[in-house]
N, C-alpha and C positions, 0 to 999 in steps of 0.2 A: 700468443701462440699462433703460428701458421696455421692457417686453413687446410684440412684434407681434403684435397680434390682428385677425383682419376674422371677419366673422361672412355666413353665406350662409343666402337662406331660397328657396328654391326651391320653384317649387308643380307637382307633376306631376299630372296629367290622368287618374287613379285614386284616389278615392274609397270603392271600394266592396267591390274585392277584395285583405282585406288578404294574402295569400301576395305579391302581387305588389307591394303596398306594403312590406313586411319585406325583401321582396329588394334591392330599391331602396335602404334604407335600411342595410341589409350590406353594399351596393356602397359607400357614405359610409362606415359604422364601419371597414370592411378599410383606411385609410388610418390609419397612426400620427401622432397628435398631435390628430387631430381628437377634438371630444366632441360627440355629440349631444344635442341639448338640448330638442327640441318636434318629436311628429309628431302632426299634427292632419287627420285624413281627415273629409270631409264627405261624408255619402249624396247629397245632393239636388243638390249641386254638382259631384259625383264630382270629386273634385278633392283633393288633400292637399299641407298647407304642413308644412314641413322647416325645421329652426332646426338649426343646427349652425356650429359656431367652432373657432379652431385658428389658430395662425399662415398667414402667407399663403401659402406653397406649399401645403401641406397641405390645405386649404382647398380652393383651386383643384383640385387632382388628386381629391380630393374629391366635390367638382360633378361634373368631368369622368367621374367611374365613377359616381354618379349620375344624370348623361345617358345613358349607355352605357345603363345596364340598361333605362331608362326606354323608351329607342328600340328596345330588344331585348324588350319586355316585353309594350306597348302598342300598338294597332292603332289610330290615329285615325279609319278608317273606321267603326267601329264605337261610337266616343264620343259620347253625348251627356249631357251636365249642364246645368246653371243657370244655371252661370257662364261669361263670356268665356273663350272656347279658341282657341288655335291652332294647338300642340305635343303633344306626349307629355310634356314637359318645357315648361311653356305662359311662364315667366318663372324667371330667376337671377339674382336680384341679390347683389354683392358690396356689404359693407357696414363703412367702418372702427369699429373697436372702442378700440384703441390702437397708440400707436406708429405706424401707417398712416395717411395720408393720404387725400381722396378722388379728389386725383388719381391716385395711385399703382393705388386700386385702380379705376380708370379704367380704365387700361394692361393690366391685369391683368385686366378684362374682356371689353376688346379682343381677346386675346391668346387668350382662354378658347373666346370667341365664335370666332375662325379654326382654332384646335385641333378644336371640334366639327364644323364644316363640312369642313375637311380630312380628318380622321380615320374621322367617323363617319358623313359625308355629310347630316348633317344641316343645313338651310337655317337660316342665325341674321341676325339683327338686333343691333343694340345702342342701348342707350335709355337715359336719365338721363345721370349725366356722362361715360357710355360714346361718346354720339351722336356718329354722324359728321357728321349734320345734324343744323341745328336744331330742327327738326320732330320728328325721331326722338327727342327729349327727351322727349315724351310716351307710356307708352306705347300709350295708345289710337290713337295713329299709328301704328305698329310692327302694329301686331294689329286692325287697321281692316281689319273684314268678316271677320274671324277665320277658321278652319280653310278655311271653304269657301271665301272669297276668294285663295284659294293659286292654283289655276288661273290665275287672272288677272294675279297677281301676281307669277309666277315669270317672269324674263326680261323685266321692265316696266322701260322707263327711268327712270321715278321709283320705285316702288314695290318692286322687287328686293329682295332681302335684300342688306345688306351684306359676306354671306361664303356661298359655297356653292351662287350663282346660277346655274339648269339652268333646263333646260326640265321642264315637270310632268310627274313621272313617277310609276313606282309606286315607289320608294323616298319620295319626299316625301309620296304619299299615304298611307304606312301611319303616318310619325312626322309630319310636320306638322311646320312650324319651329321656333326657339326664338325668344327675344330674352332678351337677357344685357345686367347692364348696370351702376353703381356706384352706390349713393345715398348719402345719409346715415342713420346710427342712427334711427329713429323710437323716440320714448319717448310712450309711452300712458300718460296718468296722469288721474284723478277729482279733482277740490276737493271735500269735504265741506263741507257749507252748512247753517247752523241756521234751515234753512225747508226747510218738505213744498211751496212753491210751482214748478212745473216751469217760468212764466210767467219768474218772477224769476230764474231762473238760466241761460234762454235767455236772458234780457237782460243779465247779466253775460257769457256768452259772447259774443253780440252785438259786446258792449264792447271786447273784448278779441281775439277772433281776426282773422286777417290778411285773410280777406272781409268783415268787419264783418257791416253791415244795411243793405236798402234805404232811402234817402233819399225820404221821403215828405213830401207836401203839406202847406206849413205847420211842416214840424217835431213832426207830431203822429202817434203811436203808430197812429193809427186813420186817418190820410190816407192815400190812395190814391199809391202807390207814381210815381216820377216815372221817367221815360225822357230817353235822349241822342235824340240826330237820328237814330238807327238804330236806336230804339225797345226797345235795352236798357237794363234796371232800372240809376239811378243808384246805387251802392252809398258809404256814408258808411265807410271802409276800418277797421278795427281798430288797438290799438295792440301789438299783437306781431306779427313776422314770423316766417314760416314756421310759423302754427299754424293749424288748423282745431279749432273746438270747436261741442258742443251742451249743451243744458241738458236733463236728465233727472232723473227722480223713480226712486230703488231701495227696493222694494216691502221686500227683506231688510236691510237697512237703517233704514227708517223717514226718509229725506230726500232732499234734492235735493242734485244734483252738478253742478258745471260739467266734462264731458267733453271732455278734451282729449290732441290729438295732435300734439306735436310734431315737423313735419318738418323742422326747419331748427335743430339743437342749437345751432353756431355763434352764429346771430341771436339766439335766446331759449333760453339755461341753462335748466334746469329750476327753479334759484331767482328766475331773472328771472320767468318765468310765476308764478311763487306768490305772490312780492310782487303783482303787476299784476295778479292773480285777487282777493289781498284787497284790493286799494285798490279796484276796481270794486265789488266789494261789498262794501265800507263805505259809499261814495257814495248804496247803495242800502236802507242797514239792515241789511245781511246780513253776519255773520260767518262766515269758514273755520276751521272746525273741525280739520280734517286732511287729511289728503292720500293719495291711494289708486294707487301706480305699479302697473299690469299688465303683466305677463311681467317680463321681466329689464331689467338697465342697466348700462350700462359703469360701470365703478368714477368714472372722471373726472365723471361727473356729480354724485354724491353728494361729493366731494373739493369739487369748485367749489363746492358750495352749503355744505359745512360751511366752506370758508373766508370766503366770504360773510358768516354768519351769526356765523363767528370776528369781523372786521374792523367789524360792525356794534356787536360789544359790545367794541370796542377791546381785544382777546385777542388772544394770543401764537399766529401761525400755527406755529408749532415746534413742535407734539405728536406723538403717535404718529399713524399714518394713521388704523386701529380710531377712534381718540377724536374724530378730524375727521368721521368715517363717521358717529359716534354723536351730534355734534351735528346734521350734516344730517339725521338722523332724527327727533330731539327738535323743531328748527327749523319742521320740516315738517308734524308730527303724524302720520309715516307709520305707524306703530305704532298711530292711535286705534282702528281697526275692528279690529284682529288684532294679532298680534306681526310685527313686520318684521325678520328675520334677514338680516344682508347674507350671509351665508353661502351661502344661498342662494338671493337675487337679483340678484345681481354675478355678471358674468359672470367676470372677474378671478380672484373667489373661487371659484367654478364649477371652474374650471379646476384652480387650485391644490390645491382639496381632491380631485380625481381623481387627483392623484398619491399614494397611499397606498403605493406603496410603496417610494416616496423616502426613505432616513434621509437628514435635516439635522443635523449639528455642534448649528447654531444654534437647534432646535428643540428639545434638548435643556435640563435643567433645570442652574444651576449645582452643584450636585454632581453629576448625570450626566456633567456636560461634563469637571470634574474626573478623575474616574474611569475615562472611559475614554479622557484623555491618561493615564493614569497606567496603562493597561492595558498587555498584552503587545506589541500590536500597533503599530508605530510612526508610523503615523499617527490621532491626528492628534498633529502636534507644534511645533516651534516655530514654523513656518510661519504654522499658523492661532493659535496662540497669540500672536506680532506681529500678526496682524490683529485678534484678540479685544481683546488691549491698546489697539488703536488707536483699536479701535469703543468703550471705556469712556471714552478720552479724547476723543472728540467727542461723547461722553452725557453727562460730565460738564459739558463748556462750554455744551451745549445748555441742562441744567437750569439752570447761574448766570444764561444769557439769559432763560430764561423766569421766574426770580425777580424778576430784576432788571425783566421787563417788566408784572409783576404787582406789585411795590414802592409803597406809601405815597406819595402824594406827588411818584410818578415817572410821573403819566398821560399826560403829554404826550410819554413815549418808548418808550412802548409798540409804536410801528412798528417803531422802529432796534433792538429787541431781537431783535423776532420776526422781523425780516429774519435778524439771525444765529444764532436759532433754527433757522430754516427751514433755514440753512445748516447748521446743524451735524446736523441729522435726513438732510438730502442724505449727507452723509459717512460718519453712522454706519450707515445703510442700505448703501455703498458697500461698507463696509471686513466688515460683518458678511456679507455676500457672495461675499469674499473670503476666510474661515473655512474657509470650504467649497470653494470653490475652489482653495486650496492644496491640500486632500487631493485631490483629483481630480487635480493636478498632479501627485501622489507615482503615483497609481493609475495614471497612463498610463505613466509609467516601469516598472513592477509588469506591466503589460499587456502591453511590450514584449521583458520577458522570459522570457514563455510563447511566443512566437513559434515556429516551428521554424527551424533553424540547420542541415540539413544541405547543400543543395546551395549553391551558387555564389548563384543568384538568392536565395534564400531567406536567405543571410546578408548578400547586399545590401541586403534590403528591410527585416532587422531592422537595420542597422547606419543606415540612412536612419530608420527608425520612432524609434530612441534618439535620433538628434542630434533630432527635430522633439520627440518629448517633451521631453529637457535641456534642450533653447533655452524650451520653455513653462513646464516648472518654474522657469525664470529670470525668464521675464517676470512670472509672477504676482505674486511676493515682491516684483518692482521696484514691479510697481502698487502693490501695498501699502505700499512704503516712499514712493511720491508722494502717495498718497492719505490717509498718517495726517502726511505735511509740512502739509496743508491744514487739519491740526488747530490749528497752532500762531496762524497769524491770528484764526483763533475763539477762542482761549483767551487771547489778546494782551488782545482788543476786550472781553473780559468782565471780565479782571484789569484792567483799566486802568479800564473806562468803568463795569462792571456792580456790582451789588450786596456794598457791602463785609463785608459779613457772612459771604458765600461766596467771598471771595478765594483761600478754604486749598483748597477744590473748584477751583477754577482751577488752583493750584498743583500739586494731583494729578493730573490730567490731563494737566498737562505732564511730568508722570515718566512716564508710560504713555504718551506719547505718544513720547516721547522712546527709552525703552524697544519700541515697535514697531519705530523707524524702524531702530532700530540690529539690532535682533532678525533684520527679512526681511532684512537687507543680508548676514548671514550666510548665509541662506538664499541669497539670489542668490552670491556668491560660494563656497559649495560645491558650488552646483549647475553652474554657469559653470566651474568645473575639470574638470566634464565633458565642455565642448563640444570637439568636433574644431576651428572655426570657428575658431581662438584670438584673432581679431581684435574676433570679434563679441564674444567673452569679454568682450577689455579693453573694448570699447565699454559694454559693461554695467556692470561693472566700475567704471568711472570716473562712469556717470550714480547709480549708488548711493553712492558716496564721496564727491560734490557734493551731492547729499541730503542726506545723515548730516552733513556738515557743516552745511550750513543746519539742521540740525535742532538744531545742539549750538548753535549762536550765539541758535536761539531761546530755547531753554531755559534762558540763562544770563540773556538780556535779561527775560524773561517774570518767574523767580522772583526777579531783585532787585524787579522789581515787587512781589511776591505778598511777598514778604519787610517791602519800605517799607510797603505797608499795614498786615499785622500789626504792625507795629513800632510803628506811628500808633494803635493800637484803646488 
């Protein structure tokens, strides 16, 4: 299952005094699951933007102790910077990452934005796909005449805040409102261009972003700019949406960049932009050199653009993720000015490598992994051992696909492989998920008998704690026994259709495969003579025994295949 990720960048209304920026920023890290990722204070703007991610609750409660301190911290009276203000907390936008939608985290704006007003009395707005109006999409609407237009604005029948509407008081005057709201991801990225010309690469951007250029007299670079009936500049539109760009010269560098901001991922991928940066300049003489992403990016963008770039050179989309990661960078030229680790520019990876001190089964090396099933301790054991067999036999069928779609001669079925590539990289992703998952299953069993058992309640709630474990230690091994059945299609389609050279890897796989299905089903039926439930027992019971059957009629169908083949070499 995808990770839920939203990412929030908040900008508070303190710039200058960091004790009271750190506090701020303590109130965000005190939430588990959150990481923070950017805190950027400006003197002149007095003002600091906050980058921080985490699944979406966490997230949200997040923000919310982030406002808190911010309106406990900050005196609006006393604020002046550079920049548009209107809060102590002046804008929060929630932002999907993965797994989240943008409406979802709309809702979840909404929701943020009424907790603040409710809670902490502070007057909120909501703006982007938060808006309750249309208008309030903007947020220079929302924040139109900013701190000091509050007066005016509190209790206005158009202009009110959305949540938290009084009359002016001195609670509003010391925090100033918010506006809370959803957008999308913005991905900030440079094209490198083999010209010191800044002329020629505002003209590539010209080209290419979603305001274009004025439409001038004649059609000529040097005519005077043309106007509609209302005497605004007619604009000749771009061909990407949702991007704004500029052409600039970097002094450390030695060239020109076409500057670009992605606000509309949806519209324009980050490999759609790059193609349509170099086709612009090619048009013009100019080639892109490379590609310069700033700050971080959701994992899904680099995926999109290495399968992209996979389907372009008619390649097998079935590889590891890493290897799709590593052609979008190759693709791209992100690596020309510096090294580009997605390690850490992936927000994904960000994350994942914060958990240090997580042990994984599957992080382990294959003699580690060995070694300690063979250890004292009895997990990990057959459990994730069916699931390790399962995940070999959807890595096996994976590889015959992607032979078979790399094969001599076989270029014109380079698609129908890597479709069942792809599938089989789905499964073994699934099932090696599941490794670990069964020990966690043993663990909560384990868990529930440190409990204490002396009074009446207390041997209730451990006797409730063991059935909800038993029933989970059941269900996992079931997943497991459905999700390495889904091996058997995969290894059908490559033994039958794929590369006859690797038939006998086909045919391994269907032993391992075969061997998972049958393996968790023990596992669910020893663990299932635990349950009090005894119905749910058999209900299990009997959906793992229809399994295991489908799984023995595969295996029998599958190797007289694998069998006829050899037989034929």
């Amino acid at each position: 299952m995808e990770k839920r990720i939203i990412e929030c960048v908040p900008n508070f209304s303190e710039g200058r005094n960091m004790d009271t920026i750190k506090s701020i920023t303590d109130a965000i890290e005190s939430v588990e699951g959150v990481k923070l990722l950017d805190v950027d204070p400006g003197v002149a703007t007095n003002r600091t933007v906050v980058t921080f991610v985490g699944d979406p609750d966490a997230v949200v409660e997040a923000a919310f102790r982030g406002v808190k301190r911010a309106a406990e911290l900050i005196d609006m009276r006393h604020h002046h910077g550079a920049h548009p203000r209107m809060g102590a907390t002046d804008v929060c936008p929630l932002i999907p990452v993965a797994g989240v939608t943008l409406e979802e985290c709309a809702e979840l704006a909404r929701n943020l934005a009424k907790r603040i007003a409710d809670e902490l009395l502070v007057p909120t707005y909501c703006y982007e796909a938060s808006a309750f109006k249309p208008e309030r999409k903007n947020l220079a609407t929302c924040r139109a005449g900013e701190y000091e237009a509050l007066p005016k604005k509190m209790n206005h029948p158009t202009k009110a805040p959305d949540f938290g509407d009084r009359p002016y008081d001195e609670g509003v005057a010391r925090t100033g409102a918010t506006t809370v709201g959803a957008r999308d991801f913005l991905i900030a990225v440079n094209f490198n261009l083999n010209t010191t010309s800044t002329r020629r690469a505002n003209a590539i951007a010209f080209d290419v972003r979603e305001k274009g250029r004025p439409a001038r007299e004649g059609g000529k670079v040097t005519g005077k700019p043309l106007k509609d009936e209302n005497g605004k500049t007619i604009m000749i539109p771009g061909t990407l949406k949702g991007t704004k760009a500029i052409g600039w010269f970097i002094d450390e560098y030695g060239i020109a960049q076409v500057s670009m901001n992605i606000t509309d991922t949806a519209a324009t991928p980050l490999h759609v932009a790059f193609d349509e940066v170099c086709r612009a300049a090619a048009q013009r003489g100019i080639r892109v050199t490379g590609t310069e992403i700033v700050g971080l990016v959701p994992k899904k963008a680099l995926v999109e653009a290495g399968k992209y770039f996979l389907r372009k050179q008619q390649r097998s989309l079935g590889i590891p993720e890493s290897e799709i990661v590593r052609i979008a960078v190759k693709s791209m030229g992100l690596d020309e000015l510096r090294p580009y680790n997605p390690s850490e520019k992936v927000i994904e990876y960000l994350l994942e490598a914060d958990k240090t001190d997580e042990k994984k089964l599957v992080d382990l090396t294959c003699r580690g992994f060995a070694q300690e099933t063979a250890s004292e301790s009895p997990a990990p054991g057959g459990g994730s051992i069916s699931a390790y067999m399962g995940a070999l036999a959807a890595a096996l069928g994976t590889m015959v696909a992607n032979l078979s779609a790399h094969k001599a001669g076989w270029d014109d079925r380079w698609e129908e492989f890597s479709d069942i590539a792809e599938e089989g990289q789905n499964i073994m992703e699934q099932l090696l998920h599941l490794v670990d998952e069964d020990t966690e299953a043993f663990n909560r069993i384990m868990a529930v008998f440190a409990m204490p058992k002396g009074t009446d309640d207390e041997k209730k709630a451990r006797a409730e704690a063991l059935e909800a474990a038993t029933l989970y230690a059941c269900k996992v091994p079931l997943k497991t026994v459905k999700t390495a059945l889904r091996t058997f299609d995969l290894l059908e389609a490559v033994a039958q259709k794929g590369n006859p050279a690797s038939v006998s890897d086909a045919g391994v796989g269907v032993l391992a495969a075969r061997a998972a299905v049958r393996g968790a089903f023990l596992n669910v039926r020893i663990n299932a003579a635990g349950l009090n439930d005894k119905e749910r027992a058999r209900a299990l019971i009997e959906e793992g025994k229809a399994a295991t059957e489908k799984a023995k009629q595969a295996e029998e169908k599958i190797l007289a295949i694998v069998d006829s083949k050899i037989e034929s070499v």
